[in-house]
SEMI-829568 format. One record per atom (N, C-alpha, C): z, y, x. Coordinates in steps of 0.2 Angstrom, whole numbers, plus 5000, padded with zeros to 4 digits. Atoms other than C-alpha are relative to their C-alpha. Example, Ala and Ser with C-alpha at 12.3 -4.5 7.8 and 13.67 -1.06 7.14 Angstrom:
500049945004503949785062500050065004499949944996503649955068500350054996
This chain:
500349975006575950514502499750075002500449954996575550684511499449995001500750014996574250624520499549974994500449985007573350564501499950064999500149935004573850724495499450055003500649954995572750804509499250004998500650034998571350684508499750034990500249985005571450714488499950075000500249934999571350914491499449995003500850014999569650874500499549984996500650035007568950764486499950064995500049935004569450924474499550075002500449944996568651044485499149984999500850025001566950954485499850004995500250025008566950914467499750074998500249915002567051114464499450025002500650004999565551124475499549994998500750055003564551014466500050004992500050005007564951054447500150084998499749925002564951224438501049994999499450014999566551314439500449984992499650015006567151304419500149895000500050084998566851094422500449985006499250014996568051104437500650024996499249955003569351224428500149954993499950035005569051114412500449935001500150075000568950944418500349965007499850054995569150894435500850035004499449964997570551024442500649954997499450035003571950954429500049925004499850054999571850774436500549995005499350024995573250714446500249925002500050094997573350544457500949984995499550045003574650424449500349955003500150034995574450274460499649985004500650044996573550214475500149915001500050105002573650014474499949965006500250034996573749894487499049975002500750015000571949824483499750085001500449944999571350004485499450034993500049975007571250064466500350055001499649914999571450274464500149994993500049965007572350294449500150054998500149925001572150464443500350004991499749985009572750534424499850065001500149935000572150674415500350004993499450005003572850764402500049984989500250035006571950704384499549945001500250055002571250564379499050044999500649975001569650674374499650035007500249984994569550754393499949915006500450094996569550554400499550014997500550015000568050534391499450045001500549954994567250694399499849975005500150034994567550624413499449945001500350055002566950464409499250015001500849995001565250514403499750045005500549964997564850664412500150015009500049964995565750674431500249925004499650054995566450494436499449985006500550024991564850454448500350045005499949944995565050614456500849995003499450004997566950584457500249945003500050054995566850414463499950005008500349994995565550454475500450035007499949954998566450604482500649975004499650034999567850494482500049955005500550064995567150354494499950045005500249974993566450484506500550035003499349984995568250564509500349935002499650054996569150394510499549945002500450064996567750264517500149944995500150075003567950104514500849974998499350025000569950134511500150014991499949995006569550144492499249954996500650035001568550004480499950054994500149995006568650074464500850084997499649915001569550254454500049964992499950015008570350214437500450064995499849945001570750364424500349994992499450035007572150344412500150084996500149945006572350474397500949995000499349984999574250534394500749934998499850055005574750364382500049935006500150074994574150244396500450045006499849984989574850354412500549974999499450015003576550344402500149935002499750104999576450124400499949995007500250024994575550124418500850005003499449994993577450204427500649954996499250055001578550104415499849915003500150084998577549934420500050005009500149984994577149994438500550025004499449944995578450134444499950005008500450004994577250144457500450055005499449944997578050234472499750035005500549934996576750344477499950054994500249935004576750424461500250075002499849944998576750594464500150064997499849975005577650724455499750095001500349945001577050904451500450035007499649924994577251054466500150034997499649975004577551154452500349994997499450045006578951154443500450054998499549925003580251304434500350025007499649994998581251294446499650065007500549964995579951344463499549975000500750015002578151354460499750015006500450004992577751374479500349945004500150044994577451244491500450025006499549994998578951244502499749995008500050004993577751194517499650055001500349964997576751344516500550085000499749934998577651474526499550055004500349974995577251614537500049975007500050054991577851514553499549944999500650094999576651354547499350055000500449965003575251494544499650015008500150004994574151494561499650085001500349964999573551674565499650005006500350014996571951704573499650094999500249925004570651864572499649984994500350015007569951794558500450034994499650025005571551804548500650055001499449965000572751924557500150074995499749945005572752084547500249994993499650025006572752014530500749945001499550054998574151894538500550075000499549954998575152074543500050024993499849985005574852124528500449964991499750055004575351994517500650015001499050014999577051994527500350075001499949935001577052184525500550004993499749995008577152154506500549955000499250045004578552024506500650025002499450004999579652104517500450074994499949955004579352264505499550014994500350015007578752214489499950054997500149925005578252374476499950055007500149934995578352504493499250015004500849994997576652444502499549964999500250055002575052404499499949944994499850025007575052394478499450014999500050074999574052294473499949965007500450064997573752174487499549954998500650065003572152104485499649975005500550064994571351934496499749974996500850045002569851874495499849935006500250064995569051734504499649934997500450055004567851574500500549945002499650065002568651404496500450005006499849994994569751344510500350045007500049984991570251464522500750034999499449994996572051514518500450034994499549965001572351604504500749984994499550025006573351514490500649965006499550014995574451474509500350055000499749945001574751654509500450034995499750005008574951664490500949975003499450045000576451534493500450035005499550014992577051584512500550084995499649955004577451764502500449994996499450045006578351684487500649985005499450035000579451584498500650055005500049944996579651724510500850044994499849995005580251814494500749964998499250025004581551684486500649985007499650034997582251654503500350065002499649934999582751834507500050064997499949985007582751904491499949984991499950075008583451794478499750024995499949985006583751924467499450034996500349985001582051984463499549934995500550055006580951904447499250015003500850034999579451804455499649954995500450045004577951754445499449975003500750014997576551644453499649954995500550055004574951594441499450004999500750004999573251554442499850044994500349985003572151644433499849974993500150055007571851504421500650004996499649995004573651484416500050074998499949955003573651674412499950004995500450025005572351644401500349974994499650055005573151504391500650004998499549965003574751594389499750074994499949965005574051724381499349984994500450035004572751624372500749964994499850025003574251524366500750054997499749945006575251704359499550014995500749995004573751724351500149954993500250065006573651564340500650004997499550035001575551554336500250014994499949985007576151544319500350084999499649955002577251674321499650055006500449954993576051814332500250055004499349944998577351954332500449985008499350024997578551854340499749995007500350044994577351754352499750065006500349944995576551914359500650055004499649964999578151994361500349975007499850054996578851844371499550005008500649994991577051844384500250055001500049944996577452024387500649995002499450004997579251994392499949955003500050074996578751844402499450035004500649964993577351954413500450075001500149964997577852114414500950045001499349974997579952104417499849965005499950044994579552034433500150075005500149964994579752114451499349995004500750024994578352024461499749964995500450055005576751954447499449985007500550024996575551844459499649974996500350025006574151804451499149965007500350024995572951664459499250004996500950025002570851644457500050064994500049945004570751814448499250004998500650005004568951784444499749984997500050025006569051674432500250064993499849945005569551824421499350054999500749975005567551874419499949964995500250025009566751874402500849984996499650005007568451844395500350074998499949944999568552024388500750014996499049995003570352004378500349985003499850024995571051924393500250085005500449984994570352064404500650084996499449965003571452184391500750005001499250025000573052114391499950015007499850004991572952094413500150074998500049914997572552294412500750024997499449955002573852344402500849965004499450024996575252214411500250015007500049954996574452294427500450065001499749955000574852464423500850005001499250005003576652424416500249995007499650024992577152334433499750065005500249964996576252454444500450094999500049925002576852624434501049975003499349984997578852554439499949965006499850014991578552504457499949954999500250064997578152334455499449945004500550014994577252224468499549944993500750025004575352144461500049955005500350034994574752004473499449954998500450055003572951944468499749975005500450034995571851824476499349994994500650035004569951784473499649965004500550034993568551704482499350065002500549954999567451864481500550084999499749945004567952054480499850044995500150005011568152144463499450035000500649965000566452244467499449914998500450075002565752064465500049964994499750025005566752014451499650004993500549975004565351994438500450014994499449975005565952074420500550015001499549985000567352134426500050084999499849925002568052314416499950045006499749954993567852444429500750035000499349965000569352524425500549935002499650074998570152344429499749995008500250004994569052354444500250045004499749944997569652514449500850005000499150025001571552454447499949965006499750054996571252324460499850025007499949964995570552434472500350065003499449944998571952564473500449965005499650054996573052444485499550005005500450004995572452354499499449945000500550065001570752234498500249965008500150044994570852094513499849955000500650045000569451984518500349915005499950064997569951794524499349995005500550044998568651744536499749945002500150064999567851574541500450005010499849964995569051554557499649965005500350034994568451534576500349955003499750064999568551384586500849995004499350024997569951434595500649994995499450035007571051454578499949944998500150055002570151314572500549925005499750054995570951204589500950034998499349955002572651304586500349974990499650035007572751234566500149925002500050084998572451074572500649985004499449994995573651074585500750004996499449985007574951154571500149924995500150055004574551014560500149935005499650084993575050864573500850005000499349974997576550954578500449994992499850005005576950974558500249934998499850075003576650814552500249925007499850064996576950714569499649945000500750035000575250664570500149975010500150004991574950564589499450004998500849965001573050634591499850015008500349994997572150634606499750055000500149955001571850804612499150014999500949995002569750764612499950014995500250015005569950714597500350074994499949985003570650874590499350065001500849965001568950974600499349984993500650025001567850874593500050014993500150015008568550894573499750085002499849945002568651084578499150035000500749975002566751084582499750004994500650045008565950974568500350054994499949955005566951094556500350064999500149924997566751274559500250064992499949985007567051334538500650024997499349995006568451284530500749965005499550015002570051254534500449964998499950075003570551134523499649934999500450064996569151024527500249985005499550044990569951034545500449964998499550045002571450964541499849954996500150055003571050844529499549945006500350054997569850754540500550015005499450044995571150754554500649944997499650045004572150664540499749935000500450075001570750544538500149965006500250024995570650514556500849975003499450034998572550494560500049934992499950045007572550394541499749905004500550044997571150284550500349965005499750024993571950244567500649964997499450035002573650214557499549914998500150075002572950084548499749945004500050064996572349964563500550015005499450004995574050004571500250035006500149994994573550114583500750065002499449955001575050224590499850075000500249944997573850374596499350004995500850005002572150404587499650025005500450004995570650424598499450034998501149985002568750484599499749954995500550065002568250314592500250014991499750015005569350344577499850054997500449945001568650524574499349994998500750055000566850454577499849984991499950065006567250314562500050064996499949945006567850474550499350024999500649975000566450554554499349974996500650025002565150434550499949984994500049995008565850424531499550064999500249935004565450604529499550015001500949994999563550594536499649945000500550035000562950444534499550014996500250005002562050484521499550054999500449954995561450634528499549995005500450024991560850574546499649964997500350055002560050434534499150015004500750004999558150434542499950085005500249934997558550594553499549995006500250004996557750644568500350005007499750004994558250644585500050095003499949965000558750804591499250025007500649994999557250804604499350014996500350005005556050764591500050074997500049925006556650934581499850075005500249954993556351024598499350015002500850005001554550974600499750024995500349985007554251014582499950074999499949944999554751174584499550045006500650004996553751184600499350004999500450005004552351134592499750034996500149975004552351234579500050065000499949934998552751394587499450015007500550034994551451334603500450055006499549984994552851384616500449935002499850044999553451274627500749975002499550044999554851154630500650055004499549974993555651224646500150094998499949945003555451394637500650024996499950015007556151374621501049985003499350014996557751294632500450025004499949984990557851404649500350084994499649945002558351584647499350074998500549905002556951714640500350014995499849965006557251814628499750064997500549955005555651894621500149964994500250035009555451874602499749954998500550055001554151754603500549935003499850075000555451634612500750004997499449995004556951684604500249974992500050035007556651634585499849954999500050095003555951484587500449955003499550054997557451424599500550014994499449975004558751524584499649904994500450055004557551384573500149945001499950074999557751244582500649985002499150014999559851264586500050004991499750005010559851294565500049914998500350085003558751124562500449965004499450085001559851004571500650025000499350015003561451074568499949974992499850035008561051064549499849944998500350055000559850914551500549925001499650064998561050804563500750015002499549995001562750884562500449995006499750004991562950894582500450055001499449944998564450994587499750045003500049954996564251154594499749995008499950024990564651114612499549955004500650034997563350984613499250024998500749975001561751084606500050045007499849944997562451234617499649955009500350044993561951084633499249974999500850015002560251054625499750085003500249924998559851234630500250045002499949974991560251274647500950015000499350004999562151254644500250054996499749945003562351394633500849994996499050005001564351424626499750004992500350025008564451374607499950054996500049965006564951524601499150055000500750004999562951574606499749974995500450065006562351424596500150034993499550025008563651464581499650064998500449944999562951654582499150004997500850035000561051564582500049984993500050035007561351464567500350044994499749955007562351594555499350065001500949945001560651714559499549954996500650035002559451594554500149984993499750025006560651534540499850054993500049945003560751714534499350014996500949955003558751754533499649944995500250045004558451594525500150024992499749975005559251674511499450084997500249945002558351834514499350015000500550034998556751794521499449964999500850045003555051724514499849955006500450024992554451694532500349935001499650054993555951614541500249934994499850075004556051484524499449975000500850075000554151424525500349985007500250044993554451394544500549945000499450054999556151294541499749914997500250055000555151204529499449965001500650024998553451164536500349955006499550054995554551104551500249954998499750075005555250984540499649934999500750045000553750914534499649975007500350054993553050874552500449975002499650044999554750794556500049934995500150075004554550674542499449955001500450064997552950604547500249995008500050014992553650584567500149934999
């Protein structure tokens, strides 16, 4: 059931990437798998009867789809019960993969994220030191601690390795860990109560007699500006008697749109710490951890070759190592292999690679387009003129045909990946910034299609 759990954290991550964030936070975040079914039905429940038919109407292709390209062909159909159905579903069923909340009163952190399960690399070691600065010495350093970082790379691990950190070697300290959403709805629901006195009085004794408040995905707290009131003053109150703050976001508060200055100046009196996308050697090193943990057998190839194909996130790593031991399991294999890997892979781009080019083909084009030649373009110059159209043509078939690092790097005189990876985050970058380097990406393009 792990190994679902994993594969459903990938499906969750993509979804986010593919629908605005209030349509995640609203609709797809709350679901929660029920059962998986012999015949290969995903039962999911959500939490109204009103929110299924969101679904429904507006995101089930999408989550179908999304769903199919993380588990292949190990899933025919997704069914989504509302709270009256999930209930008859477990007293008819009593499915025995239901899967019960990670949250619960008692501990609200994930017991497998510690700081020993936590791979440090140079991506990740400072805010790692500091992280485990602030648990050994909650309120003394580094108030507030604030992580940042984009989807996947580590920190609602940290969030929790801190917490567990925390109740295991100080019991007696009152820990509160809650997303930015819950905050919200807590004090949306002081807000509504019949009695308002009482209810506001309660929120505040329930945020601000803690020792240690963690508060996760703090950027959901733009535009809600009576939300953005209550943090500030719950702020203050823990920070004016020694207590420790621990926020996370995916951007830092200087980015934070609508957010109070004076709330943005509260989060950078502490320490700000940046997560970044890690290198392939950490990359090989989670992987590694991740076998070891779950007592995965993986052939070593096949943990280079996930560490190429994905170079971002984190929890994409892992989760497709899931797929790929998931995958092997299921024809009985003791060991997974290359070929098992391979199979994983061709869910996640078939439909991408659909009609692509050959990685030659995108060389010539490039070639052609830029009127420098082949042996050039591949060998070792490095005037400008052969430089940008080689940075051009390492972009276009990674992004085109999704070829590992290590084997562009042999298309072009053997060069070392981290060369390539270097290549393709320049080009990536100016596409962004650059009028130029986006007409050439796409004219290129267009001659690629008629080859």
């Amino acid at each position: 059931m792990q190994e679902l759990n994993d594969l459903w954290n990938i499906i969750l991550e993509k979804l986010e990437l593919s629908v605005s964030n209030v349509s995640f936070v609203m609709w797809i975040k709350p679901l929660k798998i029920i059962d998986y079914t012999e015949d290969k039905k995903l039962i999911l429940s959500t939490k109204s009867t009103f929110a299924k038919n969101q679904i429904l109407r507006g995101y089930f292709d999408k989550l179908k789809n999304i769903s199919k390209e993380v588990l292949g062909e190990n899933l025919e159909d997704i069914e989504i019960l509302d709270p009256q159905e999930e209930e008859e579903y477990v007293k008819k069923n009593s499915p025995k993969t239901k899967i019960s909340e990670t949250t619960n009163q008692k501990n609200p952190f994930d017991p497998e994220f510690t700081f020993d399960n936590f791979v440090v690399g140079k991506c990740n070691q400072y805010v790692y030191a500091a992280s485990r600065a602030v648990a050994e010495n909650p309120g003394k350093k580094y108030n507030p601690l604030f992580i940042y970082g984009g989807v996947g790379l580590g920190k609602t691990h940290l969030l929790h390795s801190i917490g567990n950190y925390i109740r295991e070697y100080k019991p007696n300290l009152k820990i509160k860990y809650v997303t930015c959403e819950q905050f919200t709805n807590d004090y949306i629901e002081s807000l509504s109560s019949a009695s308002k006195t009482k209810s506001n009085s309660e929120f505040r004794n329930k945020y601000r007699n803690l020792d240690v408040l963690m508060v996760d995905d703090i950027q959901f707290i733009s535009k809600k500006t009576s939300t953005q009131e209550e943090f500030f003053h719950t702020f203050n109150e823990l920070q004016q008697n020694g207590k420790q703050i621990i926020i996370s976001s995916d951007r830092p508060p200087k980015e934070i749109e609508t957010l109070e200055d004076r709330l943005r100046s509260r989060f950078t009196m502490g320490l700000i710490q940046d997560l970044q996308s890690p290198d392939f050697e950490t990359r090989v090193a989670i992987l590694r951890k991740k076998c070891q943990l779950e007592k995965y057998q993986v052939d070593e190839e096949v943990i280079t070759y996930i560490a190429e194909k994905i170079d971002s996130n984190i929890r994409e790593l892992k989760g497709m190592l899931t797929k790929v031991y998931f995958l092997s399991n299921l024809i009985g294999k003791k060991s997974a292999d290359i070929n098992d890997a391979r199979e994983a892979f061709s869910d996640k781009y078939e439909e991408k690679n659909e009609g692509a080019s050959t990685a030659d083909q995108i060389i010539d084009a490039v070639c052609n387009y830029f009127d420098v030649s082949k042996r050039d373009i591949t060998g070792k110059k490095k005037n400008k003129e052969i430089v940008e159209p080689r940075m051009i043509a390492i972009y276009l078939i990674n992004e085109m045909l999704e070829m590992p690092l290590v084997s562009i790097g042999k298309l072009f005189g053997g060069r070392d990946h981290t060369t390539i990876m270097h290549a393709r985050d320049k080009i990536t970058l100016e596409i962004k910034t650059s009028k130029k380097i986006k007409t050439f990406i796409s004219e290129i393009k267009q001659m690629l299609k008629s080859v």
